[in-house]
C-alpha positions in Angstrom: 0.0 0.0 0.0 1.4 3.7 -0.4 0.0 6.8 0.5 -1.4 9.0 -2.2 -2.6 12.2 0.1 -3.0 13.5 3.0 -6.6 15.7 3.8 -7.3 18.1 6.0 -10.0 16.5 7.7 -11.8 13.5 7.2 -14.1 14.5 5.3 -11.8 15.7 2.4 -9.8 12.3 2.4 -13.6 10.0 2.0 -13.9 12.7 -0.6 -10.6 11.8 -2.0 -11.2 8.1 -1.7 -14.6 8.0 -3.1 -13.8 9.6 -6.2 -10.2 6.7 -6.8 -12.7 4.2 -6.0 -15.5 5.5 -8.9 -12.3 5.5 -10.5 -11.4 1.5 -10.2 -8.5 2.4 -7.8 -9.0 0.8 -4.4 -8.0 2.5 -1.3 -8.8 3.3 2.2 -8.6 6.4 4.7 -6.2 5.8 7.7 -6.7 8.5 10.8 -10.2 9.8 10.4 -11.1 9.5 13.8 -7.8 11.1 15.1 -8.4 14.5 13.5 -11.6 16.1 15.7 -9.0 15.8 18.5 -6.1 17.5 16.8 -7.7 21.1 15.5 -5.6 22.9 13.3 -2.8 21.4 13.9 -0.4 20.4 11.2 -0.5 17.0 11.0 -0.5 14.0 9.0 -3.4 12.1 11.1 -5.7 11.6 7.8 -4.5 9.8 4.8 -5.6 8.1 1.5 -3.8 4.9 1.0 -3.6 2.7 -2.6 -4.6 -0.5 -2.0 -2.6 -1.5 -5.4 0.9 -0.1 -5.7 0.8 -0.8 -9.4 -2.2 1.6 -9.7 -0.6 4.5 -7.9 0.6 6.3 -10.8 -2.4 6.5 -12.7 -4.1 7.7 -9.1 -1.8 10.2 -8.8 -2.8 11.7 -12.5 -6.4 11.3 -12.0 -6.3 12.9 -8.2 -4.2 16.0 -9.6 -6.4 16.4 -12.5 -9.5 15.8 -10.1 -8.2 18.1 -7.1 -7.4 21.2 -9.9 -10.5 20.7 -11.2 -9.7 20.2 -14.7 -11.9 16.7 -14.8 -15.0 18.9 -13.9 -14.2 21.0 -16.8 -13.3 18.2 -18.9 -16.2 15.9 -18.1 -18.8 18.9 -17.4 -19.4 19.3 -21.2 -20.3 15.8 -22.3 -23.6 15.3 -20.9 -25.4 12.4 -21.1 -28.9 10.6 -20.9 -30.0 8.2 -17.8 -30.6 4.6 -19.4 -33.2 4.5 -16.8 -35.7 7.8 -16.7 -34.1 9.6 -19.7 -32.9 12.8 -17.4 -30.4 14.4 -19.2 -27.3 15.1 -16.7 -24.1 17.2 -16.8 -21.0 15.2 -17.3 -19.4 15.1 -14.5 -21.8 13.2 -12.6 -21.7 9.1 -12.4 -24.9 8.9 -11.2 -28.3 9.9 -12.1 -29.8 12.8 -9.5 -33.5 11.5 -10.4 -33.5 7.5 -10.0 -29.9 6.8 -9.0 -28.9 4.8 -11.6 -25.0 4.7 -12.4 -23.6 6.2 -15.9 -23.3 3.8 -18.5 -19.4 4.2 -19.6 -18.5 4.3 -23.1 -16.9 1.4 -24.5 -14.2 2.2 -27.2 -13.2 -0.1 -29.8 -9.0 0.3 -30.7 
């Protein structure tokens, strides 16, 4: 395992380790319940771990991209249509707001 960041609070690393996992990158949050009793101190109580050391290079890409928000820009023009209710949804979200239902991902073909 090896650490890919290091939050502020917990909140920030399930954030972090949330979007990995929607990602395909396994990983887990060491420390959450150490940080209420630390402040603002400057710490390193709360970190996102890879569960795959093999994946951690393609984390690190995706969690830069995602953290300067250049994914949201990216992803926020394709929008695309629920497979369920037909809601038409802005790109960057996996799931549908109205039913639930998870984003169908595009298959290419080389």
């Amino acid at each position: 395992m090896k650490k890919i960041h290091t939050a502020r609070h917990a909140l920030e690393a399930h954030l972090v380790q949330g979007f990995l996992e929607a990602q395909g990158i396994g990983g887990e949050v060491r420390g959450a319940h150490l940080t209420s009793g630390w402040g603002e101190l400057p710490v390193d109580l709360c970190t996102v771990w890879i569960k795959d050391d093999a994946q951690f290079d393609q984390a690190d890409r995706l969690l830069v991209a995602f953290l300067q928000g250049r994914l949201a820009q990216e992803l926020g023009a394709k929008s695309w249509q629920c497979p369920d209710c037909d809601e038409m949804l802005e790109g960057q979200f996996a799931e549908c707001w109205n039913c639930g239902a998870r984003r169908v991902q595009e298959t290419r073909n080389p």
